[in-house]
N, C-alpha and C positions, 0 to 999 in steps of 0.2 A: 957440880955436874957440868960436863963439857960435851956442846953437844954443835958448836958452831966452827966453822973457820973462817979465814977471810977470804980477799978475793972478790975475784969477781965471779956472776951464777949466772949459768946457762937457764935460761928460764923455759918454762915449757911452754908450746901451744894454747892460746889464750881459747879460755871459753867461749867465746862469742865472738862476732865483730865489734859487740859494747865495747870489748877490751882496750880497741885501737883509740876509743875516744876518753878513756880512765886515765888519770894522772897513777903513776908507779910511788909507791910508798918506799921511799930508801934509808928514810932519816924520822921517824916520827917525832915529832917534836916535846909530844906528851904521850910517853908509852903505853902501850894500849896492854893494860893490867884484866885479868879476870878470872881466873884459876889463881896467881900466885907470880908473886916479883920475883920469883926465884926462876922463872921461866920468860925472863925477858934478856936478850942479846942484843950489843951493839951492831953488829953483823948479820949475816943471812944466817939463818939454819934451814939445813939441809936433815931432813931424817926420810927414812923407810920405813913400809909399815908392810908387815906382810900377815895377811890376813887366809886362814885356814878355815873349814867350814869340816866339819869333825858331824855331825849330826843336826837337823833342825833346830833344836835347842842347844848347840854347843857350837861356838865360833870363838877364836882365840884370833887375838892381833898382838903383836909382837912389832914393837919400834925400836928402832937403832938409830945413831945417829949415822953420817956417811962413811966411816971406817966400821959398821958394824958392833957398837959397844952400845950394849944394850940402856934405853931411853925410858920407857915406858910399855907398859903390858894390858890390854881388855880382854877378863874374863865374865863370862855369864855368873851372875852370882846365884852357886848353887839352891834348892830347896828354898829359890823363891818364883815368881813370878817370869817365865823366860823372857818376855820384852824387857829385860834388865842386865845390861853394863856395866862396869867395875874397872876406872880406869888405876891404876897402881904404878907409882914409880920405879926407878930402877931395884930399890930397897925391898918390895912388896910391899908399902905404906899405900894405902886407897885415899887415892886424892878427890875423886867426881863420882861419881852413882849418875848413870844415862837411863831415867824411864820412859815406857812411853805411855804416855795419857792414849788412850783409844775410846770414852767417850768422850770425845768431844767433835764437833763439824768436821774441822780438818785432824785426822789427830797429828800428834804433836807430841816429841821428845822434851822433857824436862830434864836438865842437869842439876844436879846438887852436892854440895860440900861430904868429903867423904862417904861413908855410907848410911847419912842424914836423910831423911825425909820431912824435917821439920821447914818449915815456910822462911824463916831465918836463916838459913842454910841454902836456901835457894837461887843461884845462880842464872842463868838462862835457860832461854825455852826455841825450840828450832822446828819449825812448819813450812808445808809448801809456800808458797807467797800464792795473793789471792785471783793472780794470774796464773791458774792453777798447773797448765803446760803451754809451754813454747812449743811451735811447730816450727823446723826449720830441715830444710830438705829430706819431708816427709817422714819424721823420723819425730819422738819428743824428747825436749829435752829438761831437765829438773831444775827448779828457782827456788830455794831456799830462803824463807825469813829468820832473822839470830832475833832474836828480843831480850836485854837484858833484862835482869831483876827489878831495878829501875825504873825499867820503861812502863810503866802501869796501863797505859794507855793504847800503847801500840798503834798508836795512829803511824805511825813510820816506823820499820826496822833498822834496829844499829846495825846491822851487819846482813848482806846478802850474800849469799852463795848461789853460782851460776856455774851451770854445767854445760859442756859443748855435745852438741847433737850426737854426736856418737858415743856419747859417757866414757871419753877418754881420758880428761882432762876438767876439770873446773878451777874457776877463780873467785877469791873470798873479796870482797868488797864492804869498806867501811865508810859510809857515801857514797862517792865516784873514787875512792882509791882504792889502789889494791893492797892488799897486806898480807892475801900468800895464795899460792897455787899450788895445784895436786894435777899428778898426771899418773896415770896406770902406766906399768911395765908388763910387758907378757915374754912368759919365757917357758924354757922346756917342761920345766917343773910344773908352772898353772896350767899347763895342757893335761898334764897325768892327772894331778890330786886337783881336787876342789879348794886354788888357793888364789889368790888374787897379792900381786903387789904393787906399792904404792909410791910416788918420790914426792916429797911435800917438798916447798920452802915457803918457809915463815919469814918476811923481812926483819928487816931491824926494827927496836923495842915493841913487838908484838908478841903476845903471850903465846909461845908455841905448844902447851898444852891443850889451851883451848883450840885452836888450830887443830889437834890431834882429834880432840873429841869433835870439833864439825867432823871431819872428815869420816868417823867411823861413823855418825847420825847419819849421814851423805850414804853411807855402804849400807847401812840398814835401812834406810828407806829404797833405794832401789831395788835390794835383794825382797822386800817385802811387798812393790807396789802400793806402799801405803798415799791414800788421796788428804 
């Protein structure tokens, strides 16, 4: 699967002013695996994602890489539960199942290995963080915690996701580094239909699937206002 080139990458609008003090992630030293080694790149990946909203319970996301060759697909998985994802390769092979837990305090999206529900199979879980909104030029803006499988404890998140006040842009953070950003594109087409597009870049050896599926837990939690 090809889905990077080289080069250098225009980056987008960082989420926050945090940003300005985060070290940039260009080289990882120990590739940040989580979905699948098959989705880690020595270079930046660049994809799209464009995402359609079809009915209440039907939203389709559609990723490409930058020339347009189709990447990855999320569908609603029919005749079950609609707070449930299905992210599928270019192949149609189902690689992650996105639920979302809604009894719980904050709820919370759970990811898992194909279309698994077993506890073994369980991959990450993604919640507000317990700074539940940023205020910043009267406006709020979304803070994401990633908790691996791993992390039993969750006294700290692996991975934060921070969004800039105007929900244009956010930046994925692994500590204080960065490992990929996502900005919205608006264009003639999302003014007609109810569609939304997306330009991710994934750095180098980060798993840009997982990257995919923050990003659509990102778009489901905002289109939901879930606390």
């Amino acid at each position: 699967m090809t889905a990077a080139t080289g080069g250098e990458v225009q980056l987008p609008e960082p989420a926050s002013e945090e940003t300005h003090a985060a070290s940039v992630s260009t080289a990882e030293s120990e590739p940040i695996v989580v979905i699948g080694e098959q989705f880690i790149a020595p270079n930046p990946v660049e994809l799209k994602i464009q995402h359609t909203v079809f009915t209440v319970a039907e939203n389709h996301f559609d990723i490409t890489d930058d020339v347009g060759n189709p990447i990855f697909k999320v569908r609603d998985k029919l005749f079950s539960f609609p707070n449930r994802r299905v992210v599928f390769d270019a192949n149609g092979s189902p690689l992650v199942s996105l639920r979302q837990k809604i009894l719980s305090v904050r709820r919370r999206w759970k990811v898992f290995r194909g279309e698994s529900q077993k506890s073994s199979d369980f991959l990450f879980s993604v919640r507000r963080s317990s700074s539940i909104l940023v205020r910043m030029k009267s406006r709020t803006a979304t803070s994401l915690d990633v908790f691996l499988a791993s992390n039993t404890t969750e006294l700290l998140p692996d991975f934060t996701i921070k969004e800039n006040w105007n929900d244009t842009s956010c930046t994925v953070f692994h500590g204080d580094i960065i490992v990929a950003q996502m900005h919205r594109n608006h264009n003639v087409r999302s003014l007609v239909i109810n569609a939304d597009n997306y330009g991710i870049t994934a750095y180098p050896n980060v798993d840009y699937a997982f990257i995919v599926a923050l990003v659509v837990i990102l778009d489901e939690i905002n289109r939901s206002g879930d606390c």
